[in-house]
PADREN-180561 format. One record per residue (C-alpha): residue number from 1; chain; y, z, x. Coordinates in steps of 0.1 Angstrom, whole numbers, plus 5000, padded with zeros to 4 digits. Layout:
# residues N
SITE/i/ch/north/up/east
SITE/NUM/A/Y/Z/X
...
END
This chain:
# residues 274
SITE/i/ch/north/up/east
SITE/1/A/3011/2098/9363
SITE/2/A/3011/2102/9402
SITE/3/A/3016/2065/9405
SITE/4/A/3053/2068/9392
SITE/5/A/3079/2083/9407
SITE/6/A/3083/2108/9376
SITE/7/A/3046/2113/9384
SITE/8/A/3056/2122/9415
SITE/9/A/3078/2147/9405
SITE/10/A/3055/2165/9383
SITE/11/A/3031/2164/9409
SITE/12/A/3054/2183/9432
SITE/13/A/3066/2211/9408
SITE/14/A/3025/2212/9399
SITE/15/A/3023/2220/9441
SITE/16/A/3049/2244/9441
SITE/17/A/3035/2268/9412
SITE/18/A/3000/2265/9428
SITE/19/A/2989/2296/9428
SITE/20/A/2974/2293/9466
SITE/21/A/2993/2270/9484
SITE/22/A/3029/2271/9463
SITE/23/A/3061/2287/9471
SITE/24/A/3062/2322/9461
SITE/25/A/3100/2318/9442
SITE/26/A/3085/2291/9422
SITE/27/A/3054/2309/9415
SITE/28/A/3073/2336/9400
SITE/29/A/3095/2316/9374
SITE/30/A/3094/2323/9337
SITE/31/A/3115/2303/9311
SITE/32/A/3136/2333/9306
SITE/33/A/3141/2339/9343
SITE/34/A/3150/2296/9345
SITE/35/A/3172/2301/9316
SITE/36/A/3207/2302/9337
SITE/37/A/3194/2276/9357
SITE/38/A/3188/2250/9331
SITE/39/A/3227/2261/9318
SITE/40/A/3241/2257/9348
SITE/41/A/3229/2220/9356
SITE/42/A/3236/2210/9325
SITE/43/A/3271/2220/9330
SITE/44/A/3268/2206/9365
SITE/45/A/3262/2171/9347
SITE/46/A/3289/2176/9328
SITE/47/A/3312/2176/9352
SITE/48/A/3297/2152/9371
SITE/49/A/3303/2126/9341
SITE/50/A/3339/2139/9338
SITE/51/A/3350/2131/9375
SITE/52/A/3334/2097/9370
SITE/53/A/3310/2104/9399
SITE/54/A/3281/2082/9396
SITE/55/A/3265/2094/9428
SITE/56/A/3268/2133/9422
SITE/57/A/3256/2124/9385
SITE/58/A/3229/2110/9394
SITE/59/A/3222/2142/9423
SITE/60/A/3229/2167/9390
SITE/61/A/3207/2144/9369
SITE/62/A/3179/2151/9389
SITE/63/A/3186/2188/9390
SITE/64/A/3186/2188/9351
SITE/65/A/3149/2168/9350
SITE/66/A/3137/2191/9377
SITE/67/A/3144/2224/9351
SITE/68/A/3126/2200/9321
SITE/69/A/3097/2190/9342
SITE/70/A/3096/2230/9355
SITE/71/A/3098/2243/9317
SITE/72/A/3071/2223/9312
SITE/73/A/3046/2231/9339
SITE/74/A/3047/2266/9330
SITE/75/A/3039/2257/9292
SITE/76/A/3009/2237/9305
SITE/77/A/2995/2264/9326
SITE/78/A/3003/2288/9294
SITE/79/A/2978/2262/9274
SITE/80/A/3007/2250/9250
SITE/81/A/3015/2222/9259
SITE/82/A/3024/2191/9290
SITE/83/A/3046/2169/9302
SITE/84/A/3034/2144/9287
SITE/85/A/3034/2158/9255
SITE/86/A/3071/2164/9255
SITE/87/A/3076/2129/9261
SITE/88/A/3054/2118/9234
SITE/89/A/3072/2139/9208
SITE/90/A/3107/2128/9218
SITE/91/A/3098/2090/9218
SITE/92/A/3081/2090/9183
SITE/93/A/3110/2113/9172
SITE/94/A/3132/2085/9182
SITE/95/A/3113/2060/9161
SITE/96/A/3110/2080/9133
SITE/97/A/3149/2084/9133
SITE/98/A/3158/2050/9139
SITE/99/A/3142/2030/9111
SITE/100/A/3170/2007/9111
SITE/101/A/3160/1997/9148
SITE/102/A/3121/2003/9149
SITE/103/A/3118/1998/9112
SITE/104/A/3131/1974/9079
SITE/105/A/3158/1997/9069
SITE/106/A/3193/1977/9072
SITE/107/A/3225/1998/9081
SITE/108/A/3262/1988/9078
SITE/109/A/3274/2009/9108
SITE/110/A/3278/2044/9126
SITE/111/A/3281/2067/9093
SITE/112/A/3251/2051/9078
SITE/113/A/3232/2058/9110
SITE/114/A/3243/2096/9109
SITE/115/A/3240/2097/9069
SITE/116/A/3198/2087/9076
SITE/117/A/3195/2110/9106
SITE/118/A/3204/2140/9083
SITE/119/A/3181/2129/9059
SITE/120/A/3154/2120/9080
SITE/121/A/3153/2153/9097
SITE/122/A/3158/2172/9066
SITE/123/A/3124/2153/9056
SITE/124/A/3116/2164/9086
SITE/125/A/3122/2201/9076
SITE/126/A/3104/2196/9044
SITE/127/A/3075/2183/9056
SITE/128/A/3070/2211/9085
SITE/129/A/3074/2238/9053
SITE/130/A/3107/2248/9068
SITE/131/A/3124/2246/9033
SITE/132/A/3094/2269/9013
SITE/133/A/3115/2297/9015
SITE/134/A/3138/2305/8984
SITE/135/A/3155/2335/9002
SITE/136/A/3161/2304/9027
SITE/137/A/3174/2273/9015
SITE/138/A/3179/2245/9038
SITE/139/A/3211/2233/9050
SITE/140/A/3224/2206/9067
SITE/141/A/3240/2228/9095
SITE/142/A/3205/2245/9104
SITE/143/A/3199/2221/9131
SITE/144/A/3229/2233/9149
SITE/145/A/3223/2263/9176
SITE/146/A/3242/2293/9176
SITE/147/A/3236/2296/9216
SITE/148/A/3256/2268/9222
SITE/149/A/3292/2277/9234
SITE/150/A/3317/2287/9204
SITE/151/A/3336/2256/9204
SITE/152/A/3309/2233/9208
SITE/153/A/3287/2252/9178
SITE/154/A/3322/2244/9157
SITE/155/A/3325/2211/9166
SITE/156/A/3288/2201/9153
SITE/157/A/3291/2226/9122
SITE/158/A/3325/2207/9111
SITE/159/A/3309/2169/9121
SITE/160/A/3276/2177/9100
SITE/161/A/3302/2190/9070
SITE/162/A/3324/2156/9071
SITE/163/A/3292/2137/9066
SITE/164/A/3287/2147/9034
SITE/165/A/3326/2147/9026
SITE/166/A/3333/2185/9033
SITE/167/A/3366/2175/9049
SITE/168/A/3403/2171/9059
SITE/169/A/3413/2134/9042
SITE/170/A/3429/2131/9077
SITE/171/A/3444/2152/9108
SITE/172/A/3476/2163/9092
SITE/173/A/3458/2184/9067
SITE/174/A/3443/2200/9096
SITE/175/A/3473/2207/9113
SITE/176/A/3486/2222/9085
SITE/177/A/3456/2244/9088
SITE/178/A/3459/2248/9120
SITE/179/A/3502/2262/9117
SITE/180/A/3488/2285/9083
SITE/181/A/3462/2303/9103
SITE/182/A/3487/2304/9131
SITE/183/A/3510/2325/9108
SITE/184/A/3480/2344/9098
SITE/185/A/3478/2356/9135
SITE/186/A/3516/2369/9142
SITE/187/A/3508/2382/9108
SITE/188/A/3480/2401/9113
SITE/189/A/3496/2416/9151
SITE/190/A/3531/2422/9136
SITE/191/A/3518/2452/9111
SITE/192/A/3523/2485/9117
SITE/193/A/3489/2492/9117
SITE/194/A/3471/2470/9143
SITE/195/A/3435/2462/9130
SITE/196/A/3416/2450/9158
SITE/197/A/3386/2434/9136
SITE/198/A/3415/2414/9112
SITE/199/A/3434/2404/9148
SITE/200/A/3399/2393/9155
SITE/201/A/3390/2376/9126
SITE/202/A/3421/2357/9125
SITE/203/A/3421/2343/9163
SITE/204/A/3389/2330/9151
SITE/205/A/3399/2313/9123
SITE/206/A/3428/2299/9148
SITE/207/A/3403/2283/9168
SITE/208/A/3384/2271/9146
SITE/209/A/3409/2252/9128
SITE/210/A/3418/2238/9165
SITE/211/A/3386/2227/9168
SITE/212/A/3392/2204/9139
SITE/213/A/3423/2194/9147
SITE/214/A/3402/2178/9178
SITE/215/A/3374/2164/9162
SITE/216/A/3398/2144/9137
SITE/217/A/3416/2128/9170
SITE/218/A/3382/2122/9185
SITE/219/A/3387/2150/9210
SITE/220/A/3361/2166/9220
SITE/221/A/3369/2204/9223
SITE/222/A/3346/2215/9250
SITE/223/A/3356/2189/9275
SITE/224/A/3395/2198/9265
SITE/225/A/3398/2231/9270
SITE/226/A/3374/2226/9303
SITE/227/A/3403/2201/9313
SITE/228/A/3429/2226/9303
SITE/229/A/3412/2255/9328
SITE/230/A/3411/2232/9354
SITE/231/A/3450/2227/9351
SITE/232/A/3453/2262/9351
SITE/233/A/3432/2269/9380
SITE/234/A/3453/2243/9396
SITE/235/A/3482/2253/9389
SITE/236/A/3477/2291/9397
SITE/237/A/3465/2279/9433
SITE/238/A/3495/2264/9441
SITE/239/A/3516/2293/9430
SITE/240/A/3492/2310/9456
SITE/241/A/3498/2286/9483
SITE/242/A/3535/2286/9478
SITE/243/A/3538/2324/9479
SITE/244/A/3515/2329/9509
SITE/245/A/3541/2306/9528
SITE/246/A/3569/2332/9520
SITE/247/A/3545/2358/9533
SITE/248/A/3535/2372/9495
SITE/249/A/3505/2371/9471
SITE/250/A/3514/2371/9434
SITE/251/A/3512/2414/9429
SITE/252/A/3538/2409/9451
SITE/253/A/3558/2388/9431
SITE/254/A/3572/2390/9395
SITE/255/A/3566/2368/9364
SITE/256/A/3604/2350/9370
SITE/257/A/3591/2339/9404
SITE/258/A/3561/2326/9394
SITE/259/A/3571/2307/9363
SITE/260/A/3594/2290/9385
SITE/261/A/3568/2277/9409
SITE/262/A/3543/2269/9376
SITE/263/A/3572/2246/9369
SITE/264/A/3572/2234/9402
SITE/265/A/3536/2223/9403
SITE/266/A/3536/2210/9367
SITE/267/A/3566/2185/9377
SITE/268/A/3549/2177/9412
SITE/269/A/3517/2167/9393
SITE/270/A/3539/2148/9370
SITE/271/A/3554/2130/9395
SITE/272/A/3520/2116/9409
SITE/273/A/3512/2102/9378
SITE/274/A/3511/2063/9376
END
């Protein structure tokens, strides 16, 4: 692989984890000591995509292959597996799951593609004796991680339900939800007793209904609410700024004051809009 430029790559990360001549930070890696790294560019890429900045992207994009290649490197000094290995499973995986591209099986659009994926990798499942277990019957939601963020693990639980028709006939009905578990919140906070797991619970179900609410309007949730802190973060600065010029810092302010100058920024923001 040293001809390619990948080859490269792997060749340098190979130099760095030398046990001799390598850099002693790299040396001392593990996967679970990489861990927040790999997060963190993948969030990186992220937000490269979302600012629509093709040169940073492709700067974060390198980042993310350096933390696959690194991952890898370690497995094949470990004896499990290389590089090369990981690249072989994900391009016959690909094959496998496209049969309508690779294959003789015909498809009349996008929900016919996603019907056969679940299929396929429920086959999949089958065949790797992942569904032997009666005290574990298989389910289309099992390829779905629970390490993922909240709303993103939401997101893919509801789309995997709606492809087998376990869902809203459209996004009104999911408002609807939405208001009814809204209720269920002042609800749950207006009794005399407060129950902290119910208020819990219920905020929960808020969100999640939310969540679907977004995927029925094509929304995706994660990038929203990422959109939404940015606003804030925004926002909150420039009540910052506009204090500091009187001399003040917002403990030194009071909530009047501040929503004032939140209105301010919102309508100067709005007011730079095309």
């Amino acid at each position: 692989m040293s001809e390619t430029k990948f080859g490269e790559l792997v060749d340098l990360v190979n130099r760095l984890r030398d046990p001799k001549e390598g850099c002693p930070w790299d040396r001392e890696q593990t996967p679970d000591t990489l861990k927040p790294f790999l997060i963190e560019e993948a969030y990186e890429v992220i937000e490269a995509i979302e600012e629509g900045d093709a040169e940073e992207l492709k700067k974060e994009l390198g980042d993310l292959m350096l933390q696959v290649v690194f991952h890898a490197q370690i497995a094949n000094e470990n004896g499990q597996f290389s590089i090369e290995d990981v690249i072989q499973g994900i391009t016959a995986k690909m094959i496998r799951r496209h049969p309508h591209v690779f294959g003789d099986q015909s498809v009349t659009g996008t929900d016919d593609v996603l019907r056969n994926w679940e299929a396929i990798k429920a086959a999949e499942r089958k065949a790797a004796g992942k569904d032997d277990k009666p005290s574990e019957p298989s389910s289309i939601l099992d390829g779905v991680s629970t390490r993922i963020p909240a709303l993103l693990e939401a997101n893919q639980l509801t789309e995997r339900a709606a492809r087998v028709g376990f869902d809203w006939p459209d996004v009104f009905g999911a408002m609807s939800k939405l208001l009814e578990e809204n209720d269920e919140v002042i609800e749950a906070i207006g009794r005399d007793e407060i129950d902290a797991d119910e208020i819990e619970a219920e905020v929960g179900d808020l969100l999640f209904a939310a969540v679907n609410v977004a995927r029925l309007v094509k929304v995706d949730p994660e990038a929203a609410l990422r959109r939404c802190n940015r606003k804030f973060k925004r926002r909150f600065k420039f009540i910052e700024a506009e204090l500091l010029k009187k001399g003040k810092t917002p403990a030194d302010s009071n909530l009047d004051e501040m929503d004032a100058l939140w209105t301010k920024a919102k309508t100067s923001e709005q007011k730079k809009l095309p």
